[in-house]
N, C-alpha and C positions, 0 to 999 in steps of 0.2 A: 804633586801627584795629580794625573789626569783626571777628570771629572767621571765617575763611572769605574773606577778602580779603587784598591786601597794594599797598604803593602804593611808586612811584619815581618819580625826579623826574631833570630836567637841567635845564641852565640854557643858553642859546645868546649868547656876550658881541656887541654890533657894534661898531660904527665912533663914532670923536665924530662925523663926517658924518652919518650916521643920526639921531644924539640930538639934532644941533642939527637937524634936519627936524622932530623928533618933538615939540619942545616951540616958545611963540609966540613968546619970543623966543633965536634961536638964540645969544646970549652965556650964556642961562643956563647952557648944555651944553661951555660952554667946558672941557676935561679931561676930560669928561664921555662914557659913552658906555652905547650900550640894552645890557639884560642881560632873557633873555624866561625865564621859569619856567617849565615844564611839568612836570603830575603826571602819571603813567598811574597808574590805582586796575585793579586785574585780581580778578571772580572766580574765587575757587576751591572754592567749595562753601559749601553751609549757607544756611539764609535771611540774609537784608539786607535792606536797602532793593534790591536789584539782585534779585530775586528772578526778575525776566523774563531775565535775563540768563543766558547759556550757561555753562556752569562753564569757566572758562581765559577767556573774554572780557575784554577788554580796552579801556577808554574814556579818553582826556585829557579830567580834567574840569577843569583851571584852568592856566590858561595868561595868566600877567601878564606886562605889559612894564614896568621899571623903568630911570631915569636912576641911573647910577650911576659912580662915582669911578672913573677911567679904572684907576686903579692898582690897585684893590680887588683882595686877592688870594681872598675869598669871599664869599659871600651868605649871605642868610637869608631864608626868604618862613616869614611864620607866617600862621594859619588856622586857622577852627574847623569842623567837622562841624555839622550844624541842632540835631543835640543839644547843642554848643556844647563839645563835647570839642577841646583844642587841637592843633595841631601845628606842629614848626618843620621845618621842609627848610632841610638848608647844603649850598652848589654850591658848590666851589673852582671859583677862573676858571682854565680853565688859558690 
């Protein structure tokens, strides 16, 4: 993460109802239910790529929906930056 930023995430678990809407055929989702990832990335100072941006400002910039294992007791979304720097975020489902 860039020097002058800092980023957090949550995760929102739903319903198997949901998951079997979400995909074409609703057996696939059997057990099965949406798990949605959001980042907030905030700056705090110093150039970035956010340079427009107000110091303390704050953007969700990725926000994924996932079918996932009813029982799952956590997640992982991984990701790269453009410069291709990784990262992993882990949500425990509560």
């Amino acid at each position: 993460m860039a020097q002058g930023s800092s980023a957090s995430g949550k995760a929102e678990v739903g319903t198997e109802a949901e998951a079997a809407k979400a995909v074409a055929d609703a057996a696939d989702a059997k057990g099965k239910v949406l798990a949605t990832a959001h980042i907030k990335y905030t700056h705090k100072g110093g150039p970035y790529d956010v340079e427009s941006w107000k110091q303390g400002e704050s953007h969700v910039f990725f926000c994924e929906t996932y079918v996932i294992p009813a029982g799952a007791t956590s997640g992982e979304v991984h990701w790269s930056e453009e410069d291709g720097e990784p990262h992993v975020w882990k949500f425990p489902q509560k």
